[in-house]
N, C-alpha and C positions, 0 to 999 in steps of 0.2 A: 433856495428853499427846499425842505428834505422833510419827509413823515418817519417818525422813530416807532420800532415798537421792540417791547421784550415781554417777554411771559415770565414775569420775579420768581414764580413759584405754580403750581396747580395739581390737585387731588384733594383726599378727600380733610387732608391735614391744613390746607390753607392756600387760597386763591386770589392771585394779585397780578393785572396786567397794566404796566407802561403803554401808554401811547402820546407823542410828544409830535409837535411842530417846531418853528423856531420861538413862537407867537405864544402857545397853550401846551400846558400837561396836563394829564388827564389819570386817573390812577381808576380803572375798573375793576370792580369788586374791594375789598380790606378784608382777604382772610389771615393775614398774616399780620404778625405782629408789628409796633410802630419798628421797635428793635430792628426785626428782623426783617423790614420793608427798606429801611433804611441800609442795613447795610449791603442789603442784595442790590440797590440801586448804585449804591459806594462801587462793589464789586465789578459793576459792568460801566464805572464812570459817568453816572447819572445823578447830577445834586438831588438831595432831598427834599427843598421847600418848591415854592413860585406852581403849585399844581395850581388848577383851575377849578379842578371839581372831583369827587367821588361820584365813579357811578356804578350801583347797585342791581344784582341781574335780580338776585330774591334771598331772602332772610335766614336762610341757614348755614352754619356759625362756623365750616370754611370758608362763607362769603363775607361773612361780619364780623369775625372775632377779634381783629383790629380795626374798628370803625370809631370806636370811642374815644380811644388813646390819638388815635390820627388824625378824627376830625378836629378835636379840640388841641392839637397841637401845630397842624395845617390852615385850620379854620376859613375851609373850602367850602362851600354848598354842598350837600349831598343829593343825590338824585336817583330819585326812586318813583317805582308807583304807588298811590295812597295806600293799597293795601298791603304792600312790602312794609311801608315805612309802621303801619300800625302796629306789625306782625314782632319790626326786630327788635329784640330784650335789650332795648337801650333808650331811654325818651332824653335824647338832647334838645336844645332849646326849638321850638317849631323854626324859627327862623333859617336855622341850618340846614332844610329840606324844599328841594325844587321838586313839586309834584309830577311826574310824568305819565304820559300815555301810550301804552305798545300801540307802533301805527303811525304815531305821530313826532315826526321831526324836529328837533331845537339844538340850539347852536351853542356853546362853551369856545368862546373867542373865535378862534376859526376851524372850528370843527365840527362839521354839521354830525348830530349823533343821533339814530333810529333804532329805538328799542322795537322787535316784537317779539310775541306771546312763544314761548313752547311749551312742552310739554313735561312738564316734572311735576314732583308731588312734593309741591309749594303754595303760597295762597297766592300767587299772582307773578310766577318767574319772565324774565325776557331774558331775551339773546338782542345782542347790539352789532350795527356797522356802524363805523365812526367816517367820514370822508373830511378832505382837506385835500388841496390844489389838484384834484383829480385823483388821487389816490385813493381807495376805501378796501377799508381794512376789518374782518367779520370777529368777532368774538363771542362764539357759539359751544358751550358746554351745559349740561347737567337738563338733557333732552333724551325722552323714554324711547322715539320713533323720529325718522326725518320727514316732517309733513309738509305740503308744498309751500306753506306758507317761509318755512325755513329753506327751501329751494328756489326761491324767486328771492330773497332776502340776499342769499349773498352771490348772487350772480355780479360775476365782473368785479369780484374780491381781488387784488393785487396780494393780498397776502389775507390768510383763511385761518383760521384758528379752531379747532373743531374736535369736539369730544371721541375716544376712540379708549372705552373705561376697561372693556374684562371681555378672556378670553371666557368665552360661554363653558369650556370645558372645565376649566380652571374653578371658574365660580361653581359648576355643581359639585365638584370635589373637594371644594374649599371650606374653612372654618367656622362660614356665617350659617347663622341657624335655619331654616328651611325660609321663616317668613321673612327674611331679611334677604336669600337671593331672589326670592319671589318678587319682591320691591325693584330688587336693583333688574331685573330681566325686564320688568312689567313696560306698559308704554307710559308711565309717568317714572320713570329709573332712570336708566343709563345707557346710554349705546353702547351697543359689543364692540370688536377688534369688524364684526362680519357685517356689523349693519355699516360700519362707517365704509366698509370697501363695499358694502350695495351701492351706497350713495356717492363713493367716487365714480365707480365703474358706469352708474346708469344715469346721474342727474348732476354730477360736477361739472360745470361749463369749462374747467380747464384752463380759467383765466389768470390763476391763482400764480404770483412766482414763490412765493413761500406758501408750502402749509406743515402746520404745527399740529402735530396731537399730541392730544389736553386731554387733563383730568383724569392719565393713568390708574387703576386700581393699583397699589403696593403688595395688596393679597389677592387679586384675582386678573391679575396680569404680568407681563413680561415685557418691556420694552422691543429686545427684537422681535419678539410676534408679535405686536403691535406695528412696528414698523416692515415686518416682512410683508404681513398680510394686505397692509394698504398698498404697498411695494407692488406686489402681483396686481390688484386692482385697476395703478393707473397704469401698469403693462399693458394691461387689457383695452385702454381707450383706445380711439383710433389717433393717429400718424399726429406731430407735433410736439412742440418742447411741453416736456413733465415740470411741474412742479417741482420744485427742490423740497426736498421732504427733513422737517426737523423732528424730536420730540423735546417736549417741557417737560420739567423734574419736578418734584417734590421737594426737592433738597438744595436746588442751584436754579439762578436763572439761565433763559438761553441767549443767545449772545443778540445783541442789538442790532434789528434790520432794519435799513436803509432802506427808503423809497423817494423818488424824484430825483 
């Protein structure tokens, strides 16, 4: 028995993560087309049907913009919280909606899955761990600040998934109009390249053997300075094996990690 995961795609263009047993597949978030879901799954030799469920972090339309097309051609449950589901520009039939509670734990075949709250300027966003035969696995982006509730969440994560959006420098010299970096700085926005190395450096328990950063800005980032910066950060921990450090793309998924 083996935990699968892959990050299809992530930013602000469309956001889609694999996560598979032998038993259950799971598709978190549909920001990405069915098209374009499918063939990123083809690409890294992952069939496209037999998922178990959509699961929705919060309603904005890199998290939803393939949810209509997939649900109704997957015809998976979808799972959300009441006010996500009220929120996103699509009324599928009520049926097709498992109502959820940040906080509280439910199972999709054998995979125990725990949404909780963060902090974005959303009407009601989570961040998810998914577990299955001891493995658990964090899927944690589109969060303004790391509050401890999000620091007790993914402790003893085997593999971490975790937002690391714009270099602060970048975005003040960047394209977006004053009140749109103001959004994305704010504590309901985006974490920088610096807030995710605070939170490596002082609250990451280290348990992680993959971590992924997610949710690149295209215009107010850089992959290697995204990856340098977190780079120095877990230097900084004390004595023991680091993380293997990936990044997810906008444009390609990353390659399929094995667990168990």
């Amino acid at each position: 028995m083996s935990l699968r995961v892959c990050v299809l795609g992530s930013g602000s263009k469309g956001n889609a993560t694999l996560v598979a047993t032998e038993k259950t597949r799971l598709l978190v978030d549909a920001g990405l087309s069915r098209r374009e879901t499918f063939a990123r799954l083809a690409a890294v030799g992952e069939r496209a049907g037999d998922f178990g469920a959509i699961l929705i972090s919060h309603e904005h339309m890199d998290h939803v913009n393939g949810l209509r097309v997939l649900a109704s051609d997957l015809k998976v449950p979808i799972y959300a919280t009441q006010l996500t589901r009220q929120v996103i520009p699509w009324r599928p039939k009520a049926g097709l909606f498992e109502l959820i509670t940040p906080g509280e734990k439910f199972p999709v075949g054998d995979i125990e899955v725990t949404p909780f709250s963060i902090p974005h300027d959303a009407i009601d966003p989570v961040a998810f761990t998914l577990e299955s035969q001891g493995i658990k696995i964090g899927v944690v982006t589109d969060l303004g600040y790391v509050h401890e509730v999000v620091k007790q969440r993914v402790k003893g994560c085997h593999c971490l998934i975790f937002e690391s959006n714009h270099d602060l420098d970048m975005l003040k010299v960047g394209p977006y109009p004053w009140h749109v970096k103001q959004r994305v700085m704010s504590r309901h926005g985006h974490l920088s390249n610096l807030a995710t190395a605070d939170f490596l450096t002082a609250d990451f328990d280290g348990a992680a053997q993959v971590l992924v950063l997610a949710h690149l800005s295209e215009t107010n980032n850089h992959p290697e300075i995204a990856r340098l910066t977190a780079e120095q950060a877990l230097a900084q921990r004390p004595g023991g094996e680091r993380a293997v450090l990936h990044l997810a793309s906008q444009t390609s998924p990353t390659q399929v990690f094995h667990f168990g």
